[in-house]
N, C-alpha and C positions, 0 to 999 in steps of 0.2 A: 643600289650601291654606287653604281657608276656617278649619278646624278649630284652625292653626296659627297664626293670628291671633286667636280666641277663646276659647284656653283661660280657667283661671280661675287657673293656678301663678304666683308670684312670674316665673317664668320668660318667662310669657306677655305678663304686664304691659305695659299700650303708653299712651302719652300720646295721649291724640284729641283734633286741634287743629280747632278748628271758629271758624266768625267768625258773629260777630250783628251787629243793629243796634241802634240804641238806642232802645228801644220800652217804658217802664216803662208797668207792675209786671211783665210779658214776662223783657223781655232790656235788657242797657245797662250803664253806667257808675252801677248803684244797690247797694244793700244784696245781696251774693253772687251778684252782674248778673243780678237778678231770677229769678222763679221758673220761670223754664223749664231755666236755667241749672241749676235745686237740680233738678229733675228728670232731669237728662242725668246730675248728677256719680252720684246714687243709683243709678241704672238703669245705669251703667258698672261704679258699685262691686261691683256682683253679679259682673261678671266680674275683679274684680280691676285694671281700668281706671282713668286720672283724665283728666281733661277739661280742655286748657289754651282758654280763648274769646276771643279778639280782636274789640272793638267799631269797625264801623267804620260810616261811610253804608251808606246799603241798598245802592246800584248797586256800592258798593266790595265791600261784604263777598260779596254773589253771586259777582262776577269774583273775588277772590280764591280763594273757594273753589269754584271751576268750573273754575279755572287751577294747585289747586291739585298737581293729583298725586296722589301720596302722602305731601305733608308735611299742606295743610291738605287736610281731607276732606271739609267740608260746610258748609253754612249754616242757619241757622232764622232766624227763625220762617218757613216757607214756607205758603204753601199749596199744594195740586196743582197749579191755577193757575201760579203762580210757578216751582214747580219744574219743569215737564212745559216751559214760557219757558226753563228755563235747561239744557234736556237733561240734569234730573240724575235720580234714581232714589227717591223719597222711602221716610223711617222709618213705624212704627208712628206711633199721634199720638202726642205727648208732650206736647196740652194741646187748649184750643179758644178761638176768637173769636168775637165779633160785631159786626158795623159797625152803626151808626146816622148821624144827623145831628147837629149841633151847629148848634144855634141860639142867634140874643140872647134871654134874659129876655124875656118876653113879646112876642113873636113873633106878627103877628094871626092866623095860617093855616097852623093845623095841616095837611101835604101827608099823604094816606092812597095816592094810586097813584101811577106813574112820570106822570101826566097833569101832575098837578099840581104836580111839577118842572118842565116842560119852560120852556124861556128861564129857567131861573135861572143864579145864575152859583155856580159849584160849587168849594168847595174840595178839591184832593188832596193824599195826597203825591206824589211823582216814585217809577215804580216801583211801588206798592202796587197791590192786585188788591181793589179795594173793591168784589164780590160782583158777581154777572150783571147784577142789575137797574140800579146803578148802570151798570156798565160797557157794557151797549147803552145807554144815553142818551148817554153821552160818544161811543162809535161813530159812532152818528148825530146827533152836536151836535147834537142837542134840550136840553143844557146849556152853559153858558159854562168851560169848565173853567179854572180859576187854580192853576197847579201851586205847591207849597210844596217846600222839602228836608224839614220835618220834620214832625212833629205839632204841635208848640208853635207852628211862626209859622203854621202853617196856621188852629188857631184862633184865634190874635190877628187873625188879616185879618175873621176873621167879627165881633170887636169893633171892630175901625176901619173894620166896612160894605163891606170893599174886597169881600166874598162875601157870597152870603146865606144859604150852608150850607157847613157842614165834614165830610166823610168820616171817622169814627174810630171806632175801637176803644173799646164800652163801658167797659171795663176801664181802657184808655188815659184815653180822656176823663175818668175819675171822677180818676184817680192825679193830671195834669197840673191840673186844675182846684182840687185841693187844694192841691199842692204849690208851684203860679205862682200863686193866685188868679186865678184865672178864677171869679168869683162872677156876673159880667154874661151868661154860657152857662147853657146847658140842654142836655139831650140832649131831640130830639123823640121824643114815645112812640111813633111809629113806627118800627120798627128796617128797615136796607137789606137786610139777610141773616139767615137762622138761624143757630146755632150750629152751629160749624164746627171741623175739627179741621186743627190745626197741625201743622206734620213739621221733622224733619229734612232737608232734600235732599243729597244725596252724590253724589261727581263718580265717576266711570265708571273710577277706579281699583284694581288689586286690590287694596289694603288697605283703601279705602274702603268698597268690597264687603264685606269682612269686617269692617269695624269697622258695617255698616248692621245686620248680624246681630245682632253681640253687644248691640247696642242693643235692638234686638228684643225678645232674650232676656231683657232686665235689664229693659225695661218690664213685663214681663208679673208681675215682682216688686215693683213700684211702685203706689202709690196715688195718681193724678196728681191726681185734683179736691181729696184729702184733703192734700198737699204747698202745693197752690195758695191754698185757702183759709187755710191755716196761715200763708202767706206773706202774703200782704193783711192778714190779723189783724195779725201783727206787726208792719209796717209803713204801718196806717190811723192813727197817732197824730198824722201829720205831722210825722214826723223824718225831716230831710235825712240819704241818706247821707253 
């Protein structure tokens, strides 16, 4: 069965309907819906595959494709985390993150251990998995957590004071601060997590199964750091999609 859904013949050909969120330079509503996106469509093409992506909220796109069947069959960006939350089965990586903090410009007190968070008041988004360390302080509200739906108004509260730190995505933070001016942030030089790798997560249906494969097989003919960086090059200019 598996075999039958991954040839590489015109015959075999299948559209992989997957849902993201909107997380630039990642995934979203930007220039070829970011480069994780350009990574999925090359690593399908090895089998003859193409990749339709629906962006939706985070909590949306998981349930869609947790609920999806055999029509939609997965979600990213996950982490194991997230995906292991949503009972689903993760890919190969098909990329990696790192969370940090976002602070105001000059900021008196650089934080170096989980100590020296404790009583702040912590911005997230709803849904994200921002790393162990982060995540036991929120457990044991040794933080103020202020939930966001997104990235963007998450760091704006940290400009209107309403937080004293934002959870985000290096990667994220650099794109968003460009592209909104956010000039009043900084990321603090200490990072919440190492670099970590991203997945696909896929719902527990048979095609889904076999489409987790052929992904598999198509990364391993991929260049993901060299796709990635390609992508940020081309898109560091500050051109709106």
């Amino acid at each position: 069965m598996l075999l039958a859904w991954s040839g590489t013949t015109a015959a075999n050909a299948e559209e992989v309907q997957l849902t993201t969120l909107d997380w630039p330079p990642y995934s979203g509503a930007i220039a070829q819906q970011g480069f994780l996106s350009v990574v999925l469509r090359q690593a399908y093409a090895h089998n003859g595959h193409t990749v339709q992506v629906q962006v939706y909220p985070w909590n949306r796109a998981v349930k869609a494709a947790m609920s999806g069947g055999n029509t939609v069959l997965g979600f990213y960006s996950a982490s194991r985390a997230e995906c292991s939350a949503a009972k689903g089965l993760t890919s190969d990586p098909i990329g990696y993150y790192q969370f940090g903090l976002a602070q105001r410009k000059g900021h008196r007190q650089q934080w170096q251990t989980a100590k020296d968070l404790q009583g702040k008041r912590m911005g997230v988004v709803e849904g994200y998995d921002n790393g162990p360390e982060l995540t036991a302080l929120m457990e044991n509200k040794a933080v103020q957590v202020d939930v966001a739906m997104n990235d963007l108004a998450n760091l704006r509260k940290v400009l209107a004071q309403r937080v004293d730190y934002a959870s985000v995505d290096t990667q994220v933070f650099n794109y968003l601060q460009r592209e909104h001016d956010l000039h009043g942030l900084e990321l603090a030089k200490q990072l919440t997590t190492s670099r970590l790798p991203l997945y696909v997560c896929f719902n527990s249906g048979t095609r889904a199964q076999a489409m987790l494969q052929a992904l598999n097989a198509g990364l391993k003919k991929v260049d993901i750091n060299a796709l990635a960086q390609a992508y940020v090059r081309a898109n560091a200019a500050g051109k709106r999609p």
